[in-house]
C-alpha positions, 0 to 999 in steps of 0.5 A: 500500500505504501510502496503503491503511494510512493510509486504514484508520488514518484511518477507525478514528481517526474512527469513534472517540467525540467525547468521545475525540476531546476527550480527545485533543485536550486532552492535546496542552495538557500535552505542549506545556507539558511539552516547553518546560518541561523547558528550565529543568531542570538537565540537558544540552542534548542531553538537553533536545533529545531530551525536546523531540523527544519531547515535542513529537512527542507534542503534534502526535500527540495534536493531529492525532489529536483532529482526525482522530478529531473530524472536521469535524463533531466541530470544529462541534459542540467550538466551539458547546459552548465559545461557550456555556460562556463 
């Protein structure tokens, strides 16, 4: 029954655009950023514990959600794209 869920969830997230994928995939960037660098406010630890949990949680959403939604193909297609750019 889960694996039947986690099938369907899959195959939406791939029959999504490449360039929602992208977009995904790009906002993992300030999640992490946000998630070790809310350590220097000015607040508790267990505070600082839950917003990296939080934020850190949804960096690898958004990570593994642009690679599911890209796909291998999408992957290829990501990497010629910043070979030429550079």
């Amino acid at each position: 029954m889960i694996r039947k869920w986690f099938e369907r969830v899959r195959g939406w997230l791939a029959g999504l655009s490449f360039r929602t994928g992208v977009i995904v995939l790009a906002m993992c960037v300030p999640f992490y950023v946000i998630s070790f660098a809310q350590m220097a406010l000015p607040i508790s630890a267990g505070a600082k514990s839950a917003l990296w949990v939080i934020f850190f949680g949804l960096a690898k959403t958004a990570q593994y959600g642009g690679l599911t939604i890209l796909g291998a193909e999408g992957l290829r297609r990501l990497k010629r794209m910043w070979r030429k750019g550079t």
